[in-house]
C-alpha positions in Angstrom: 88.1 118.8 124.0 90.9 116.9 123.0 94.1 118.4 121.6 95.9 117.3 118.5 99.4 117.5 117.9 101.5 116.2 114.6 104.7 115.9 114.4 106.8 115.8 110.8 110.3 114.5 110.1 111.6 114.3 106.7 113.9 111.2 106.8 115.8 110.7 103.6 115.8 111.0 99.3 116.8 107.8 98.1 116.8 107.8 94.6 114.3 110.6 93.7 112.0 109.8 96.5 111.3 112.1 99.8 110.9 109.6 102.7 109.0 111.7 105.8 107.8 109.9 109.0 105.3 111.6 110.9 102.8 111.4 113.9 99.6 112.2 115.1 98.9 111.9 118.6 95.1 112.8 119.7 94.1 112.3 122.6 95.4 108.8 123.8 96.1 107.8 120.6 99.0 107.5 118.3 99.5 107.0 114.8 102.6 106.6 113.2 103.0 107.3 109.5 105.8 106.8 106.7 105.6 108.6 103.6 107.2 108.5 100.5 106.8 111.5 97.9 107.8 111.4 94.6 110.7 114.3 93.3 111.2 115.5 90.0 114.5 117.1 89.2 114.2 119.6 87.2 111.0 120.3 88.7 107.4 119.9 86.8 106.4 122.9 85.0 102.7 124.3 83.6 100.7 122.7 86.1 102.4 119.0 85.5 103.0 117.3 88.6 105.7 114.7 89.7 104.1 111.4 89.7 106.5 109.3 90.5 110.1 109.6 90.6 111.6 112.1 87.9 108.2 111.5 86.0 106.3 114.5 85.3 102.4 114.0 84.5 101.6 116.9 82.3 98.5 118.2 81.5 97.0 117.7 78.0 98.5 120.8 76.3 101.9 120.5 77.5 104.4 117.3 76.7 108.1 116.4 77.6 109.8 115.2 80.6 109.1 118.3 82.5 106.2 119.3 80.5 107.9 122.1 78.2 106.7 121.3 74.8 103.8 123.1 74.3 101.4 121.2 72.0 100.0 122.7 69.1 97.5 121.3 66.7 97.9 121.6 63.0 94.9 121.8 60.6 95.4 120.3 57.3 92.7 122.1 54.6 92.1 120.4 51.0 90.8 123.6 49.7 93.2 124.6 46.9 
């Protein structure tokens, strides 16, 4: 049985972005990975997530850069 150990490093935020190295060693083998994660400041709210740098995605009720603005729908009636 072969152990398997990771190891995780956050490097840097450059400009909205969270750089993290990391590596996975298993067995004999070793694989070295660099990351970069997107960050939203202010964070993402009602289930939107961060996309890409200060870019929320929201979902399809919510709207606005950090997915505040609730949308409503308005129904129009021609019955006078």
């Amino acid at each position: 049985m072969h152990q398997i150990l990771v190891y995780v490093r956050v490097l840097t935020v450059v400009q909205h972005v969270l750089y993290v190295r990391s590596e996975i060693i298993f067995g004999k083998k070793k694989i070295n990975l660099l990351m970069s994660i997107a960050v939203c400041s202010p964070t993402c709210s009602n289930g939107g997530t961060c996309g890409s740098p200060n870019t929320c995605t929201c979902p399809s009720t919510y709207s606005g850069t950090t997915c505040t603005i609730r949308k409503t729908r308005y129904f129009v009636s021609n019955n006078d």
